[in-house]
C-alpha positions as a Python dict, from the first residue, in 0.01 Angstrom:
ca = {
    (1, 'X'): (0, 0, 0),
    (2, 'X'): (-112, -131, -316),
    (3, 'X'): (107, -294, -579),
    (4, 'X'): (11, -201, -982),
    (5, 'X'): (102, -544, -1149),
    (6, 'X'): (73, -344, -1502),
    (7, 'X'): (348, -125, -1378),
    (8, 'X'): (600, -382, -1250),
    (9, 'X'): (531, -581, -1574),
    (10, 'X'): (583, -264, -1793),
    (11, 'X'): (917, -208, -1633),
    (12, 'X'): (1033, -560, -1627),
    (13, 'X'): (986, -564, -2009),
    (14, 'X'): (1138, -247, -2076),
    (15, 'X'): (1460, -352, -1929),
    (16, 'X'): (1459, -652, -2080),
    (17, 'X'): (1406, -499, -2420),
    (18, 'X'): (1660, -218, -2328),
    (19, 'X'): (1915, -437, -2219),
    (20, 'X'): (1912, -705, -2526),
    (21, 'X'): (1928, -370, -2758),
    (22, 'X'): (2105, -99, -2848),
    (23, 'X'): (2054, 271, -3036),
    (24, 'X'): (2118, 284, -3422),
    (25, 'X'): (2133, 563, -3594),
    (26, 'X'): (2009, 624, -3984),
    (27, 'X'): (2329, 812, -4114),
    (28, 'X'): (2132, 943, -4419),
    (29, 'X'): (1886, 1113, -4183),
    (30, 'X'): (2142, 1245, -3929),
    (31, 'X'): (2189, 1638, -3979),
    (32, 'X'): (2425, 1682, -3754),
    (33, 'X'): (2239, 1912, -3532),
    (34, 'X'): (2384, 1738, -3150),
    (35, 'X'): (2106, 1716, -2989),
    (36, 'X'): (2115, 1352, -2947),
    (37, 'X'): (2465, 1407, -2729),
    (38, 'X'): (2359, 1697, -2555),
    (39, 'X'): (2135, 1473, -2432),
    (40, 'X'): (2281, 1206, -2323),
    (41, 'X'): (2316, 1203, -1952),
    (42, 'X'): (2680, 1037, -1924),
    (43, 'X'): (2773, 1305, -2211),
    (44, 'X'): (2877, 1005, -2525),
    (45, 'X'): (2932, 1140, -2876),
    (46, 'X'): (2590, 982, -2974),
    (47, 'X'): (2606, 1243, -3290),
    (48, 'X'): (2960, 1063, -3424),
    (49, 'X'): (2804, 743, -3434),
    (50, 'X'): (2518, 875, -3566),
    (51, 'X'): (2769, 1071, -3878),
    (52, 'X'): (2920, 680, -3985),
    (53, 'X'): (2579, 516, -3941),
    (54, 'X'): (2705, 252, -3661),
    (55, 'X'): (2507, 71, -3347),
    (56, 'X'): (2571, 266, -3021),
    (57, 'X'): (2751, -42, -2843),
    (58, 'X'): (2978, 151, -2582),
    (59, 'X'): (2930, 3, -2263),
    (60, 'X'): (2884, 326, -2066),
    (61, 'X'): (2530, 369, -2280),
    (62, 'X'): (2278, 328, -2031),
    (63, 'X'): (2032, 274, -2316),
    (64, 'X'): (1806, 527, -2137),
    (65, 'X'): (1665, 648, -2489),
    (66, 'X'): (1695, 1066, -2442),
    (67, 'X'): (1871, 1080, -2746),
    (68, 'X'): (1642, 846, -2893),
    (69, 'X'): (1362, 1075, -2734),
    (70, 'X'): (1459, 1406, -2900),
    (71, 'X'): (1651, 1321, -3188),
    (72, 'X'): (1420, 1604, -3435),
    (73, 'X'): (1493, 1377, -3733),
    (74, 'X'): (1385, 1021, -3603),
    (75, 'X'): (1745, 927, -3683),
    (76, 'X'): (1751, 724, -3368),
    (77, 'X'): (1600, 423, -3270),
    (78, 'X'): (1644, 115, -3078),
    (79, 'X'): (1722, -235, -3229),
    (80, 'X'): (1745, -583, -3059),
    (81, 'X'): (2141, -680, -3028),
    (82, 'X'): (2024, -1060, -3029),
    (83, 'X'): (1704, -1249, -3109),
    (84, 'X'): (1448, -1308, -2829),
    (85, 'X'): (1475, -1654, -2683),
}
């Protein structure tokens, strides 16, 4: 069995990115259309944080980046919570 070092180091990074960050929304390009939270696979209200513009810091967000992924608007995106050490 052979081991793909690119692989391992693409996920390591990805979780460490996804876990010092978090999903902000862009209010003024939100249109209120839900996707984002029918989405989301543990079923948050990513659209009402999306409506007052504020960083998606609930702990239950798995930062798995569906919403992110089919927001139609690009309203989503994530941002690092702290600076990289």
């Amino acid at each position: 069995m052979s081991i793909d070092r690119r692989s391992i180091f693409f996920d390591l990074t990805r979780a460490e990115v996804l876990a010092r960050g978090c999903v902000q929304p862009d209010a003024g390009r939100c249109v209120q259309c839900g996707i984002c939270s029918h989405n989301c696979p543990l079923g948050l209200d990513v659209r009402a944080y999306a409506w007052r513009g504020i960083p998606i810091t609930d702990s239950q967000c798995l930062t798995c980046g569906q919403c992110v992924a089919r927001c139609p608007r690009g309203a989503l995106e994530f941002v690092p919570l702290r600076p990289e050490t």
